[in-house]
BAFIBA-442700 format. One line per field, with one value per residue (C-alpha): residue in one letter; x, y, z. Coordinates in steps of 0.02 Angstrom, whole numbers, plus 50000, padded with zeros to 5 digits. Layout:
N
residu: c(A,...) .
xx: c(X,...) .
yy: c(Y,...) .
zz: c(Z,...) .
***
This chain:
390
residu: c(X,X,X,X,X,X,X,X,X,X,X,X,X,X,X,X,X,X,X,X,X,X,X,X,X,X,X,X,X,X,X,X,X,X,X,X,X,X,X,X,X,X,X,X,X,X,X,X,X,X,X,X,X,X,X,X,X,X,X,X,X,X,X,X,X,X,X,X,X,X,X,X,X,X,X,X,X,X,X,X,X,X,X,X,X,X,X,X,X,X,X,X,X,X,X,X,X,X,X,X,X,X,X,X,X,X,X,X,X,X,X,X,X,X,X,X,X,X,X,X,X,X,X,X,X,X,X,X,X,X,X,X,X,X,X,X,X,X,X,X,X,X,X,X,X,X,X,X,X,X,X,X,X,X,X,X,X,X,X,X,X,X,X,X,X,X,X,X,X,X,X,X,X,X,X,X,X,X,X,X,X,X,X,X,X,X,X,X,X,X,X,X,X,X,X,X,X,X,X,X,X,X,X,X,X,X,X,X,X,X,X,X,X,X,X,X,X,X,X,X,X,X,X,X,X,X,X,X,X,X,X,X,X,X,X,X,X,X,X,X,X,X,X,X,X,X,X,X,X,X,X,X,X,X,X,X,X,X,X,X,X,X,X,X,X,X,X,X,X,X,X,X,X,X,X,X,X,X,X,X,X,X,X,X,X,X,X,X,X,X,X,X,X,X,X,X,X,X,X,X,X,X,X,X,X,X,X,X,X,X,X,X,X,X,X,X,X,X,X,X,X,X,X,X,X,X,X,X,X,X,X,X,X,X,X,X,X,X,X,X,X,X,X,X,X,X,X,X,X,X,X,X,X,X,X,X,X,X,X,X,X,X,X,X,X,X,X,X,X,X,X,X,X,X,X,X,X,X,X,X,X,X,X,X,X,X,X,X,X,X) .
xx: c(52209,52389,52455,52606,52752,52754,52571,52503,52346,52176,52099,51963,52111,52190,52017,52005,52128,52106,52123,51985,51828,51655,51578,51390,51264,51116,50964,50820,50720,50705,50873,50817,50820,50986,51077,51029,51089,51227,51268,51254,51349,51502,51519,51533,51671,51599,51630,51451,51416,51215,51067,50910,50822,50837,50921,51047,51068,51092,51222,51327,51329,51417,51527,51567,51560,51475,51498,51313,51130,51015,50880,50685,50543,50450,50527,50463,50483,50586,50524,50668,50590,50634,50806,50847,50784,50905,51062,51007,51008,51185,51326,51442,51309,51199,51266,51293,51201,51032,50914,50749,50716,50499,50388,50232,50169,50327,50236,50167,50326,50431,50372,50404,50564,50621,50546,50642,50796,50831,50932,50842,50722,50726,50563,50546,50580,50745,50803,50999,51037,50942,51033,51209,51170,51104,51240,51368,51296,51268,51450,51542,51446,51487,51658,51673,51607,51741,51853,51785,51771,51970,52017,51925,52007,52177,52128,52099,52265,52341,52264,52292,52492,52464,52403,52573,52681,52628,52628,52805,52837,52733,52870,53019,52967,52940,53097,53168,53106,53181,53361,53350,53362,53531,53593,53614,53469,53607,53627,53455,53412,53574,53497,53324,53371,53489,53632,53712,53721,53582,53642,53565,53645,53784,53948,54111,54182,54331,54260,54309,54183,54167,54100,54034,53942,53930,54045,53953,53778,53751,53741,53647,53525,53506,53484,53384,53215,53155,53091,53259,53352,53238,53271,53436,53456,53324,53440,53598,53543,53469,53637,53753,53612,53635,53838,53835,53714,53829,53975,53882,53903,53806,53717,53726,53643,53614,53580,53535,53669,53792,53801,53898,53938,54024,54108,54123,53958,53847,53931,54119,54157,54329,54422,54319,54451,54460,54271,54257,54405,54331,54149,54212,54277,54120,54043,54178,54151,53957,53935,54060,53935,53793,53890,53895,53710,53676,53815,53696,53563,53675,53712,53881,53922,54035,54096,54213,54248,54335,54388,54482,54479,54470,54367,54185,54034,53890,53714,53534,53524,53368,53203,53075,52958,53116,53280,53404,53563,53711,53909,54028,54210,54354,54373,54193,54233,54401,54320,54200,54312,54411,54273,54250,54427,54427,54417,54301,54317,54467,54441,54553,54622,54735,54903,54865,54714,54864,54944,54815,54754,54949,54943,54776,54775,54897,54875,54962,55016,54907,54989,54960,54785,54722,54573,54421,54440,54601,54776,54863,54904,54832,54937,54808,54824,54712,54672,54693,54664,54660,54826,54845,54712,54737) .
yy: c(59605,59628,59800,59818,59898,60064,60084,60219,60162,60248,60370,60497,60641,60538,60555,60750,60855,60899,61088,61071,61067,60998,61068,61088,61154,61252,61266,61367,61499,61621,61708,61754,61559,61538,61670,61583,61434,61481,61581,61448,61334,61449,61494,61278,61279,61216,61276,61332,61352,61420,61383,61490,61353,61175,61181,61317,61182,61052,61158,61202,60994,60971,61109,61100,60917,60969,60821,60858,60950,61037,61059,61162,61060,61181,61285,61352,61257,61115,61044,60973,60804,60816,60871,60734,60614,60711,60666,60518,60461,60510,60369,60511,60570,60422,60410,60599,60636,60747,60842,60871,61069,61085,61173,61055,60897,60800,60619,60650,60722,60606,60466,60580,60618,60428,60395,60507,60450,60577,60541,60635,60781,60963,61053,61228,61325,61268,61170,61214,61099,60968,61049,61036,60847,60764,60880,60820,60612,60629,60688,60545,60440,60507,60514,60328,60286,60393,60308,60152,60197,60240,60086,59996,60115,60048,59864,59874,59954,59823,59703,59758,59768,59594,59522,59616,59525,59387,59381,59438,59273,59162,59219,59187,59024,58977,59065,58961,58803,58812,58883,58721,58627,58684,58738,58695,58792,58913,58975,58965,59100,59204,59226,59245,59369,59478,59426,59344,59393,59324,59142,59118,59256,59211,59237,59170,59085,58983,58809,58656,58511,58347,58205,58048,57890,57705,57576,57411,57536,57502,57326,57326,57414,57288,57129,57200,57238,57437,57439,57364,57495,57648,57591,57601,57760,57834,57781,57838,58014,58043,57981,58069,58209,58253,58255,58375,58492,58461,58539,58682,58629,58680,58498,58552,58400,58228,58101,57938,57870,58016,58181,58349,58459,58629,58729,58915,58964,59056,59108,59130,58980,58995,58843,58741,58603,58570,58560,58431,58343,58316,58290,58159,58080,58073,58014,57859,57829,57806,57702,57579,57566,57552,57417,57311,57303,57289,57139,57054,57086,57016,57193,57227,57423,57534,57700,57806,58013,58141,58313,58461,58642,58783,58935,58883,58993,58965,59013,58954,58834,58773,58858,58979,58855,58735,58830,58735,58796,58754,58754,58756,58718,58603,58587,58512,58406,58346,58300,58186,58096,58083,57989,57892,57824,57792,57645,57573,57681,57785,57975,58045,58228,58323,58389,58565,58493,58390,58582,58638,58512,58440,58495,58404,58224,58102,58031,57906,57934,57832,57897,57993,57960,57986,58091,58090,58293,58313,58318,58283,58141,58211,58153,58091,58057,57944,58036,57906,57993,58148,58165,58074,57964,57792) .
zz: c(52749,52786,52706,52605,52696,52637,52620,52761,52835,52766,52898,52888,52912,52737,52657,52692,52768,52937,52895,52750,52825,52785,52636,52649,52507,52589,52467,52506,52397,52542,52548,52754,52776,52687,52760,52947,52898,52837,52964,53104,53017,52957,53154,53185,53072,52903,52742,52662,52494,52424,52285,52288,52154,52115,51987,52042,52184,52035,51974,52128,52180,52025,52042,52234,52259,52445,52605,52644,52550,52680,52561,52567,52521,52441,52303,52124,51982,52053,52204,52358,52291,52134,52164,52280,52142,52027,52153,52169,51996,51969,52016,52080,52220,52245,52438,52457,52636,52578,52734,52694,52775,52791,52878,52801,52915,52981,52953,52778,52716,52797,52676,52517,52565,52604,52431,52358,52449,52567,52742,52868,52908,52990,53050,52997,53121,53156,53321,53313,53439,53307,53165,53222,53284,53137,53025,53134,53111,52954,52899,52995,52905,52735,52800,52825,52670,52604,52684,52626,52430,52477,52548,52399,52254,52373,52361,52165,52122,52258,52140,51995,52067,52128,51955,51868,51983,51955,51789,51813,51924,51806,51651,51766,51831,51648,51617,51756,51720,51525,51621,51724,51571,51567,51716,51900,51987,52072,51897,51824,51980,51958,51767,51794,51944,51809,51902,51746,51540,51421,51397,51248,51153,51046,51143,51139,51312,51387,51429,51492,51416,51478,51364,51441,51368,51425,51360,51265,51261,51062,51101,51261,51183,50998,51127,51287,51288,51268,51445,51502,51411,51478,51649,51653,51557,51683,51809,51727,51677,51864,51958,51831,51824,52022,51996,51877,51979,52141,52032,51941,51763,51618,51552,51351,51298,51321,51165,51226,51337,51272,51395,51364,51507,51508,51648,51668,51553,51587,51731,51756,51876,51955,51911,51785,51739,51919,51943,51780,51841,52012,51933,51800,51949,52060,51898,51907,52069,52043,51873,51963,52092,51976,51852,51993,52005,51791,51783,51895,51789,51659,51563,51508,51497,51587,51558,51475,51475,51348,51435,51341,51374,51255,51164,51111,51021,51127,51112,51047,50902,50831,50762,50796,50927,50961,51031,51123,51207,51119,51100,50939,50932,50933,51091,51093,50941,51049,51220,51108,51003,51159,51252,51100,51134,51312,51388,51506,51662,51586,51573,51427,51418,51316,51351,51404,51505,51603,51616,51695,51832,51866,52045,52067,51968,51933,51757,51627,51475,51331,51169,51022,50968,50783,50806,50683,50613,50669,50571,50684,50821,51005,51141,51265,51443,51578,51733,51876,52018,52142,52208,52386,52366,52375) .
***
């Protein structure tokens, strides 16, 4: 299992420090035996701590929280049996390393004691050679499992870590995938990563919108069959779909062969008439590629576009269960009735959209157009090409 980066690795000087040593409980109702024990291990190095019953020695293993019991057989009212039992049955000392200490028949009390769940066995008198050996076993092995309760307390809050992020990742791919709706992935990631404003708060922005739709749609659609007409609006949305990615506008919405783009929300864009101008253009480009094919197939539709610039409200619109990202303005209102003008393959702008991208396009003058909403005549321009081209 590969650890994270700034995790140390678990080692027995992690599970108890180095300078702390071994804590080990001596029980034994003759204070002669204790005090020998004690004294032979306190000159090893361990820490010792004493019970002169069982349940003094109860007592002191849930007070001290000893590495290891070295605990008498035979003692009044509480036999070393019992006692064992006792640590046994607790969760919090089930694997804590227990010696049986007699003097009775090794063999016989050898099978008590495993019954009872002890680790090992001393003969009275004590071998210290014995003593320090099996002491010595004993506590590496309760150190490893130490180290391997540690290592599993590690795993569990890497887990638990592990499930938060990703339920963090879950919400922003869902997050992502609703942004992606809208955006151009570039800016669905700059949002989910914090990198831009909520875009679904109510703001007020600088846009340029484009407005496209297909010329002769209404009646392609009342004489072709529905399949016909899903095709090529499949095909339609997907080529003009990947154009508007490629420039990093913001698709606002799409109603049957009708599509609304805006440039420089969410994110300030530098240059956004340019970047419509050179998109609507691309968009040209490709439905006179595509008409070629759907004449042959005997449809007759082309394609016109609407483009003004101006100050929009932009945020959600909709219902609690059904919020869509929207935009409110004239200069929305203008780049539709706009396309709803053009001409097959003309793309129609404003004056002050011809102020803006003069050094880029060369246009022609259509006239003063009577707009639907509008009191007044807009003088309207065709955008014919990018300057130097052909």
């Amino acid at each position: 299992m590969r650890r994270p980066p700034n995790a140390l690795p678990l080692t027995p000087n992690r599970i108890r420090n180095v300078k702390t040593p071994a804590k080990i409980l001596v029980v034994d109702d003759t204070p002669k035996n204790v005090k020998l024990l004690a004294d032979l291990l306190t000159v090893k190095g361990y820490g010792v701590v004493t019970a002169a019953s069982g349940r003094e020695a109860l007592a002191q293993v849930e007070a001290e929280r000893p590495d290891l019991v070295l605990l008498d057989v035979v003692m009044p009212e509480m036999s070393g049996y019992e006692v064992c039992r006792k640590i046994r049955e607790s969760p919090a000392t089930e694997i804590l390393p227990v010696v049986m200490v007699t003097a009775l028949d090794p063999a016989e009390e050898r099978i008590k004691g495993l019954e009872a769940g002890a680790d090992d066995f001393l003969t009275k008198p004590i071998n210290q050679a014995e003593l320090f050996v099996r002491v010595k076993s004993l506590l590496r092995i309760k150190e490893l499992y130490d180290i391997v309760q540690a290592q599993a307390a590690q795993l569990a809050e890497w887990n638990k870590t592990l499930e938060q992020r990703v339920e963090e990742q879950v919400t922003q791919l869902e997050r992502m995938s609703r942004l992606k709706r809208f955006f151009s992935p570039q800016l669905a990631e700059l949002i989910v990563a914090g990198g831009a404003d909520d875009p679904l708060r109510s703001h007020r922005q600088e846009v340029a919108v484009v407005f496209l739709d297909l010329r002769g749609f209404t009646a392609f659609a009342e004489t072709s069959e529905p399949e016909e007409v899903m095709r090529v609006l499949r095909e339609y949305h997907a080529e003009m779909g990947k154009l508007v990615l490629e420039h990093e506008g913001t698709l606002e919405c799409f109603t049957g062969d009708g599509m609304m783009v805006l440039f420089n929300d969410p994110v300030p864009l530098p240059n956004p008439e340019e970047r419509a101008i050179r998109m609507a253009l691309a968009m040209r480009e490709r439905i006179a590629e595509l008409t070629v094919k759907w004449r042959k197939l005997g449809y007759d539709l082309d394609f016109g576009v609407g483009i003004a610039q101006g100050y929009a409200t932009i945020g959600t619109i909709g219902f609690e269960g059904r919020w869509d990202y929207g935009s409110i303005g004239t200069v929305c209102n203008l780049s539709s009735r706009l396309c709803g003008e053009a001409k097959a393959a003309q793309i129609l702008v404003p004056q002050r959209f011809v102020g803006a991208v003069e050094e880029l396009v060369e246009v022609e003058p259509v006239g003063e157009l009577s707009l639907k909403g509008f009191h007044r005549p807009v003088a309207a321009f065709n955008v014919l090409r990018l300057k130097g081209q052909p």
